[in-house]
N, C-alpha and C positions, 0 to 999 in steps of 0.2 A: 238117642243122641245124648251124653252127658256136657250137662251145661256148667256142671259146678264139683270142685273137689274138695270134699268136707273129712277133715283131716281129726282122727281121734289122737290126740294125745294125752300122754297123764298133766303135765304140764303145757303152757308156751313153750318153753325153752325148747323141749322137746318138739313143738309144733313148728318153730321157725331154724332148728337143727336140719329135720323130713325137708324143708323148702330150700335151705340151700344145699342140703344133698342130693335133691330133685332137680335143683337148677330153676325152681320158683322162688317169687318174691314172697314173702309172706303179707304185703301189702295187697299182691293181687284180688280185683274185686271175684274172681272165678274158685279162689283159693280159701278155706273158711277153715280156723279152729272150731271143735265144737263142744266150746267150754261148760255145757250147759244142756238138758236136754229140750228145754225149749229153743235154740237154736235151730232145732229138728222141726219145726212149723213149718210146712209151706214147701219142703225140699221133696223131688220126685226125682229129677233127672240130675240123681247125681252120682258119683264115685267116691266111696267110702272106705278110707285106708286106715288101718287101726296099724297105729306104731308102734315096737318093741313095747315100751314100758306104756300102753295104755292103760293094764287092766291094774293100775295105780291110781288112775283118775280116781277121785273120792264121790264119781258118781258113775262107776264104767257100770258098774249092772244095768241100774237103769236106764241110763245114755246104750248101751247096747242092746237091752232088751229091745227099746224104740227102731234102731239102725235094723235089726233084724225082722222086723214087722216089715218096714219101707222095703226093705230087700225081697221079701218073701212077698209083699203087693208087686212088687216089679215083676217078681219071677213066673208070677202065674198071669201077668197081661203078657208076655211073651216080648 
């Protein structure tokens, strides 16, 4: 069950753009930029959407190399 949607973008702007073209609030407590790759502590059951201009973020490598580990732990507990 995803409990949480942790939104890659290169910027905010770009992060609360994704929420109202999703019809989310970008205040929502479910809804997370993840401006940082410590951000990434603690997150298991979530949904991880990489936006158009992510791989702009001035930290997507390593912010996605992380997102891809979490993904790859998901994917083999089934």
């Amino acid at each position: 069950m995803i409990s949480l949607i942790a939104v890659l973008a290169c910027d905010y702007r770009e992060f609360e753009e994704w929420c109202r073209n999703s019809g989310l609030s970008s205040r929502d407590r479910d809804v997370v930029f993840i401006s940082r790759w410590d951000r990434l502590r603690g997150l298991d059951n979530v949904k991880f959407i990489r936006c158009p201009r992510w791989d702009q973020h001035p930290d997507a490598g390593h912010i996605d190399e992380l997102v891809r580990r979490i993904e790859d732990r998901r994917a083999h507990r089934g």
